[in-house]
Structure formats: C-alpha cells, structure tokens
Backbone as JSON, one array per atom type, in Angstrom:
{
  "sequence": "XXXXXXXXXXXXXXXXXXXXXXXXXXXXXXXXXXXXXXXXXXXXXXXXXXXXXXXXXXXXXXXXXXXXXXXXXXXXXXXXXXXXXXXXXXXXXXXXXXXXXXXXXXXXXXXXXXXXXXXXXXXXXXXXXXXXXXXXXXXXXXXXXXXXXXX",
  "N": [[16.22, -7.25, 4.57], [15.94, -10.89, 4.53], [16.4, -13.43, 2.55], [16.38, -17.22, 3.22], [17.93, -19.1, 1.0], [16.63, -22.83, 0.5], [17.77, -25.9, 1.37], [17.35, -27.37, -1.81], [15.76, -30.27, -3.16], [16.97, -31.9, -6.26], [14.9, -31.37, -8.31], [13.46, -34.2, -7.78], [11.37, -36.24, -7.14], [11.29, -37.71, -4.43], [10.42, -38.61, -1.05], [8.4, -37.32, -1.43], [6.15, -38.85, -1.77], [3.68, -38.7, -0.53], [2.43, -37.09, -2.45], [0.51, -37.27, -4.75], [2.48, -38.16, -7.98], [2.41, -36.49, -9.91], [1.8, -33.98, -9.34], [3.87, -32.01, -8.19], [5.21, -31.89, -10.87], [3.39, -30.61, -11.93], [2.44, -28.41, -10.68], [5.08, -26.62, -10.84], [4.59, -26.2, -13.7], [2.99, -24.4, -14.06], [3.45, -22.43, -12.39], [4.59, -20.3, -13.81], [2.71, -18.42, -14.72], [0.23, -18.43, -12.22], [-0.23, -16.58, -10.33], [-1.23, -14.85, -11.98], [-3.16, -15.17, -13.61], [-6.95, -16.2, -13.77], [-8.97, -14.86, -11.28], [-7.69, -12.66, -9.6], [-7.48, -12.96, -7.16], [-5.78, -13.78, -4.97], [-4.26, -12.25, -3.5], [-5.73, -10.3, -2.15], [-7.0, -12.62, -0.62], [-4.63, -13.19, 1.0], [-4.12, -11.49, 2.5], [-6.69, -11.06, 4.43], [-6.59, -13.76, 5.31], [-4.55, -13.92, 6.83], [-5.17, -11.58, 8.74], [-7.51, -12.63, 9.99], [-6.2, -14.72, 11.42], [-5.0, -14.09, 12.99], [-2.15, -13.12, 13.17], [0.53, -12.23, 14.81], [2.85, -9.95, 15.64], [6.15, -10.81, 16.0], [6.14, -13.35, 16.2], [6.43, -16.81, 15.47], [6.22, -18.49, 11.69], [4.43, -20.93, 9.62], [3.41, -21.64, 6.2], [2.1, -23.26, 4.45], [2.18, -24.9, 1.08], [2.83, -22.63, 0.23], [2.95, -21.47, -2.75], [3.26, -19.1, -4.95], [3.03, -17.28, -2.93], [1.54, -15.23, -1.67], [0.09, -16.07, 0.91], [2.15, -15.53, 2.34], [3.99, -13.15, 1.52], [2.14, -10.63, 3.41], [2.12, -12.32, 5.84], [4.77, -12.36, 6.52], [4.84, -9.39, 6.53], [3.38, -8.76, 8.66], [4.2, -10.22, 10.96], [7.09, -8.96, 11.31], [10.5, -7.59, 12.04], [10.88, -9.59, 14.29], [9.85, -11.6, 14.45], [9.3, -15.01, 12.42], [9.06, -16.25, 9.31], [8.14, -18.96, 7.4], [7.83, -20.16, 3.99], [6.82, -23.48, 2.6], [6.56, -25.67, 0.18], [5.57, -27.86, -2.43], [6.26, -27.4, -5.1], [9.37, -26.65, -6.83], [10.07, -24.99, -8.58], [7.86, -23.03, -8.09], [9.01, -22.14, -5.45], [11.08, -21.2, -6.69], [10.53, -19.15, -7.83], [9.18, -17.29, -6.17], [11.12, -16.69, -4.33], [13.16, -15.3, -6.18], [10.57, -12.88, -5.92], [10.27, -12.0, -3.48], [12.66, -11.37, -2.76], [13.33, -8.84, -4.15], [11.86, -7.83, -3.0], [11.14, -5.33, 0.18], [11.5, -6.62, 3.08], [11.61, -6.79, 6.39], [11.61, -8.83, 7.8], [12.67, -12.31, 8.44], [12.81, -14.25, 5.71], [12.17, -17.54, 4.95], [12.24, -19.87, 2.17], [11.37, -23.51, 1.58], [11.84, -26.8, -0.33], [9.19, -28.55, 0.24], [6.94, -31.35, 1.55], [3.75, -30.86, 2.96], [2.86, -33.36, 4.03], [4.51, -34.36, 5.39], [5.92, -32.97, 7.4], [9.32, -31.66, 8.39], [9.76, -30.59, 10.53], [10.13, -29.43, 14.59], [8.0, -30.26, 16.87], [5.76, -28.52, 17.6], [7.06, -25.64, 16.58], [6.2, -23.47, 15.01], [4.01, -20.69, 16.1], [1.9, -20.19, 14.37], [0.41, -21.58, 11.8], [-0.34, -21.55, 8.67], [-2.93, -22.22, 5.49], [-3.76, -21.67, 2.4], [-5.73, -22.09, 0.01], [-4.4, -24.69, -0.2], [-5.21, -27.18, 0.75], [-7.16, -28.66, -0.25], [-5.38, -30.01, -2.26], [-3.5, -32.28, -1.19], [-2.22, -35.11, -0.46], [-3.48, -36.45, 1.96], [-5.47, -35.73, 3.29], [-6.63, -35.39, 6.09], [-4.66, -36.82, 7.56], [-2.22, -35.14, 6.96], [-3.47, -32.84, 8.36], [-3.64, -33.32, 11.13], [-0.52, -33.8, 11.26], [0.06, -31.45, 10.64], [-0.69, -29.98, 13.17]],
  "CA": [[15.48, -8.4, 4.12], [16.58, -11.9, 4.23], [15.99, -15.09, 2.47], [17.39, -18.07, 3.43], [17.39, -21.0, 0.19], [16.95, -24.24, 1.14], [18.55, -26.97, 0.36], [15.99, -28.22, -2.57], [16.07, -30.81, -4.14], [16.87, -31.3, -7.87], [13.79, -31.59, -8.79], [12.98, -35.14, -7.96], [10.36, -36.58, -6.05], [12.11, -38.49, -2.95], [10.0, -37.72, 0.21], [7.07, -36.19, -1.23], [5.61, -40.03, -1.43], [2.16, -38.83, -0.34], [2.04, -36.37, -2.45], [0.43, -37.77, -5.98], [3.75, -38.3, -8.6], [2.02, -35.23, -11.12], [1.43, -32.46, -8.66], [4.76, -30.98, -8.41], [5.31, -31.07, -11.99], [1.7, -29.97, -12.5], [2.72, -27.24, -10.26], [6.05, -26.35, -11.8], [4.47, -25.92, -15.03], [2.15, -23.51, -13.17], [4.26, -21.5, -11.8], [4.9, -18.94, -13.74], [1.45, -18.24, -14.18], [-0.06, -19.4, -10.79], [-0.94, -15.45, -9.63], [-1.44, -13.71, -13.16], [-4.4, -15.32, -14.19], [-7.97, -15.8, -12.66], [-9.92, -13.56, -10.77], [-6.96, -11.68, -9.49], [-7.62, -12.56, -5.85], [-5.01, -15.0, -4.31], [-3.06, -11.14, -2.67], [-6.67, -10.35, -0.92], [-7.49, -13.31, -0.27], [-3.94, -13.38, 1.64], [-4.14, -10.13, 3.46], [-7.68, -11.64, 4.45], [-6.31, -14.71, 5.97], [-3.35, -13.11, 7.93], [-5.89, -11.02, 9.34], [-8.52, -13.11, 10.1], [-5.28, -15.8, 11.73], [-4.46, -13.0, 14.19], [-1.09, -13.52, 13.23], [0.82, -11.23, 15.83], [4.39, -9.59, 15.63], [7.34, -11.27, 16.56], [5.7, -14.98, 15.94], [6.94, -17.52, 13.96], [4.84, -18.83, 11.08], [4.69, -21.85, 8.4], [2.87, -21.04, 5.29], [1.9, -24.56, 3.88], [1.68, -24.81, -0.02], [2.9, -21.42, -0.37], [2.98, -21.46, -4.28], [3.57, -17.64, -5.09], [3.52, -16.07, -1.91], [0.1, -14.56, -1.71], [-0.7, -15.54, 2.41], [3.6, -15.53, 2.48], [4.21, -11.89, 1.9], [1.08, -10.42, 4.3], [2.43, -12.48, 7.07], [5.7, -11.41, 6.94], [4.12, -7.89, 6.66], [2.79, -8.44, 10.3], [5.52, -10.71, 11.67], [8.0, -7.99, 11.88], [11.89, -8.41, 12.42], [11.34, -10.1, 15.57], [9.2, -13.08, 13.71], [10.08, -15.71, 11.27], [8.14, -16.54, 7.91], [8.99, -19.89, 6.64], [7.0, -21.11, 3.15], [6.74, -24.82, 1.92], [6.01, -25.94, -1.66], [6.16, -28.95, -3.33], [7.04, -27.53, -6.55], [10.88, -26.28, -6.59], [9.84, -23.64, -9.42], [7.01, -22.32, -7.1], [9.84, -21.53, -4.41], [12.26, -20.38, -7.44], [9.9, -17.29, -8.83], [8.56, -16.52, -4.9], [12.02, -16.43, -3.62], [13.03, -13.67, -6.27], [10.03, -11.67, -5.78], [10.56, -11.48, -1.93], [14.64, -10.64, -2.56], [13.1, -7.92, -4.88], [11.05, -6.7, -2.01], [11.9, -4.98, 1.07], [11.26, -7.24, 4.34], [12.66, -6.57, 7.71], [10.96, -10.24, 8.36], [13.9, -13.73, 7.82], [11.98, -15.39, 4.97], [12.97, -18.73, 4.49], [11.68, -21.3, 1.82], [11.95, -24.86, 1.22], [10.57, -27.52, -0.97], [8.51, -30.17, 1.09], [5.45, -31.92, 1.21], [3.26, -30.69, 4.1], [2.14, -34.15, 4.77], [5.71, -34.95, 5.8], [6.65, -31.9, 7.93], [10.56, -32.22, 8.94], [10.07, -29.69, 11.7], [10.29, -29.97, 15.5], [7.15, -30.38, 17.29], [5.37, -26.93, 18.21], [8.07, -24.71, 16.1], [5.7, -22.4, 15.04], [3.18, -20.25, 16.49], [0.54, -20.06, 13.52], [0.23, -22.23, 10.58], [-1.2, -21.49, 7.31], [-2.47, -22.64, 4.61], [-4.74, -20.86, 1.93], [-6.35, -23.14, -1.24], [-3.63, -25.8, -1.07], [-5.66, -28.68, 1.02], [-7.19, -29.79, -1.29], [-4.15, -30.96, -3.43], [-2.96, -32.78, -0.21], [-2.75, -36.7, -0.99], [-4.22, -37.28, 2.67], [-5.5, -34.13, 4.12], [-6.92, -35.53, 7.91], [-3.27, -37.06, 8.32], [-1.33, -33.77, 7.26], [-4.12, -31.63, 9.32], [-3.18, -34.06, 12.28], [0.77, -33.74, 11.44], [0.18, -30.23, 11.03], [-1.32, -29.67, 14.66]],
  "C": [[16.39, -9.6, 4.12], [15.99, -13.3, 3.84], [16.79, -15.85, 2.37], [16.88, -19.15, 2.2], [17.39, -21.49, 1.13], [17.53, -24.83, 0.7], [17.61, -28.09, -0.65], [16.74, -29.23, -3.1], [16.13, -30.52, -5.58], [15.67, -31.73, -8.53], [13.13, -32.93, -8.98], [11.47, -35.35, -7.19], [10.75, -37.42, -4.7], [11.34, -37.65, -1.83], [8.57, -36.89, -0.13], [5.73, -37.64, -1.91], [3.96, -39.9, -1.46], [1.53, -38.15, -1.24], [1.76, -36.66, -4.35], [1.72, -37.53, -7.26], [3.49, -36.45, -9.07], [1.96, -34.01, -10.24], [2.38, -31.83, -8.8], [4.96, -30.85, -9.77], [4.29, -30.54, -12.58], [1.91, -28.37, -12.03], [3.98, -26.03, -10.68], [5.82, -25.95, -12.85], [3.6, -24.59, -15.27], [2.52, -22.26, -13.09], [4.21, -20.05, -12.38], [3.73, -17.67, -13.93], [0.33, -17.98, -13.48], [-0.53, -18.02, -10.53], [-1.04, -14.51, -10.53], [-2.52, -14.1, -13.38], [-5.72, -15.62, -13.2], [-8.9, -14.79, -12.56], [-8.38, -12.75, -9.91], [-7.07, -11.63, -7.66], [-6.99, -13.38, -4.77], [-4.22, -13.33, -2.78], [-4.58, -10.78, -1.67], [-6.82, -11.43, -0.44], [-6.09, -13.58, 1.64], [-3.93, -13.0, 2.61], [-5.38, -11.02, 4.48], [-7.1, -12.66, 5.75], [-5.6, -14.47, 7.16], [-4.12, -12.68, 9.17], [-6.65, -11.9, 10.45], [-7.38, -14.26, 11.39], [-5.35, -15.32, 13.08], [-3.04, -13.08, 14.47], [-0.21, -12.22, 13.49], [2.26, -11.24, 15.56], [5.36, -10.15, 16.36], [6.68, -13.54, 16.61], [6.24, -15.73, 15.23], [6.21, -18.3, 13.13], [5.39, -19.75, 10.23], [3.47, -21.46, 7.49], [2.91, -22.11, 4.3], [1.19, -24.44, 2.38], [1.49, -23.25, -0.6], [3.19, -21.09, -1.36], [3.32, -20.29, -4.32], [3.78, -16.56, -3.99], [2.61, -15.23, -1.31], [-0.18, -14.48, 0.11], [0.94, -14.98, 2.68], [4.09, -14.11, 3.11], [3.59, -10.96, 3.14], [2.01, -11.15, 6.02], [3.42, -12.06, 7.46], [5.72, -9.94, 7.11], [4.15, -7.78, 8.68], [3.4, -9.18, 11.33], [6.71, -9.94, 12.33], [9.49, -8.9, 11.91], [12.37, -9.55, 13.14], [10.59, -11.83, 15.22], [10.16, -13.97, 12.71], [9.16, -16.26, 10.38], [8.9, -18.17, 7.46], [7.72, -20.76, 5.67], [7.25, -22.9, 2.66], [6.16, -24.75, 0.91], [6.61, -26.98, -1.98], [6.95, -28.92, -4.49], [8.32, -26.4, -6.39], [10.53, -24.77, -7.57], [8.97, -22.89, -9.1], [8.04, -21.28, -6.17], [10.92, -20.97, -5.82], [11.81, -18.93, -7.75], [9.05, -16.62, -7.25], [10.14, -16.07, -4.76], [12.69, -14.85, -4.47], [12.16, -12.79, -6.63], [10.4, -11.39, -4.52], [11.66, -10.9, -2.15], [14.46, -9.52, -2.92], [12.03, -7.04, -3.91], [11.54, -6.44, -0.92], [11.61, -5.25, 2.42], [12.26, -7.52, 5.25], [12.35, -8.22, 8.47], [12.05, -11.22, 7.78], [12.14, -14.43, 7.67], [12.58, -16.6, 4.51], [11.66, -19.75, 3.32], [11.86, -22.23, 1.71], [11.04, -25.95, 0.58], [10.63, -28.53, 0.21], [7.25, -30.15, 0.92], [4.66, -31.71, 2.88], [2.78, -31.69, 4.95], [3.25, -34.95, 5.41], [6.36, -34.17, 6.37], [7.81, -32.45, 8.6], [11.12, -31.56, 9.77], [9.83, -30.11, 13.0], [8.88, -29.98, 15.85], [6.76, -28.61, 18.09], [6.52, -25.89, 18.17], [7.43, -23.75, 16.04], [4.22, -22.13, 15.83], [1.92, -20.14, 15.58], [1.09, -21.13, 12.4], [-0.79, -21.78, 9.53], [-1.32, -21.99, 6.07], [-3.83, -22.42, 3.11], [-4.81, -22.12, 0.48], [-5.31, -24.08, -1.41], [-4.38, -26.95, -0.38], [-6.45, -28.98, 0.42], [-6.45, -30.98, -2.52], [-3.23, -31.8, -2.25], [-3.39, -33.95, -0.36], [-4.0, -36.63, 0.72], [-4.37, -35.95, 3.72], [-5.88, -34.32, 5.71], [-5.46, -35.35, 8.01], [-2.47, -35.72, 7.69], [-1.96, -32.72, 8.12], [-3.3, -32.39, 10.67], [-1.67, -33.86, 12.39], [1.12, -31.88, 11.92], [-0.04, -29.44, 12.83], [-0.38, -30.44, 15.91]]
}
C-alpha cells in the first residue's frame, strides 16, 4: 500500500478563492463524523459509482471532493497496482482521517491525497483517465466552470 501526503496547506484558505470562505471549515468540523451518521450509504453508494464509471484496471483516477473516501477506496479496489487513485478535498481534516484509514488498509493501488479546490485543478491537461465525483457538486462555488475545468 502506498500513500503519498501532500503538501497541504496549514489550514488556510489561499487558492480555494471559489470555494465559499465557510466550506472547508464547515467541512473540517464534519469530518469526523462525515460517514458515521445518516443513512449509512455513502460505501454503496461508492461501490455503485465505480461500477457504474467502468473504471478499468491499471487507469488513473481523480476522486473530486473525496471527503472520507467512500467512491476513493472502491476505485482503488478496481484500479489495481498498475493504476493510480488520487483524492481532492478542500477540507485538510477530511484528507487527515481518510489518509489514516487507507494506511490502515491494505492497497496494492498508490493512493495519493491533496487538499484543493476542484474548481482550480493544478493538474496537467488529460492526466487522468476517469474522474469522479459523488455528492460534492453541489458545494462547488461555480459548478458549470469546474465541470468545464474538470473535462
């Protein structure tokens, strides 16, 4: 298994501009929370998505507003060694309590996270092969223009 930190920030906001001031610490406060309560269905819902993506072995994937990990884990499931998993999250304490459940689990898949704001992706143009992104567009200040950045 491997996860790579990122280099997060300390918990400011610099760069996440689009992304209303309150959300990350709305989300942060969340966190630890975020997949205990509910209806209990963020891990199907994941599996679900993966599925449904057709997200194929040895691919490389982004996993936009991956808060806990829910589509995260699943894809790296079906990614395999030869793939690469990489989540985004605005909130730094989102990526702090995913990163050690993944370390605590046993994936032959390089998981990487990093905080960013999806509507400001700081990746190359057509990096990955699938994109995902399960109940976070709606908390997206400007969801056309990150669908459009995203694509």
């Amino acid at each position: 298994m491997s996860v790579h930190p990122s280099s997060p920030t300390s918990g400011s906001t610099d760069g996440l501009d689009s992304q209303p001031a309150q959300m990350p610490s709305l989300f942060n406060r969340m966190a630890p929370i975020y997949d205990a309560v509910g209806p209990g269905c963020f891990a199907r819902f994941g599996e679900r998505l993966v599925a449904f993506a057709g997200v194929q072995a040895g691919e490389d994937l982004i996993d936009l507003a991956t808060g806990r990990g829910a589509w995260l884990v699943p894809a790296a499931g079906q990614v395999g060694s030869t793939g690469l998993v990489i989540g985004i999250d605005v909130s730094d304490e989102m990526l702090r309590l995913t990163r050690a459940a993944v370390t605590e689990q046993d994936h032959a898949t390089p998981i990487r996270l990093q905080e960013m704001d999806a509507g400001h992706l700081t990746f190359e143009d057509h990096a990955f092969h699938v994109a995902l992104c399960g109940f976070g567009l709606m908390f997206f200040a400007d969801p056309p223009a990150a669908l459009a950045g995203i694509r």
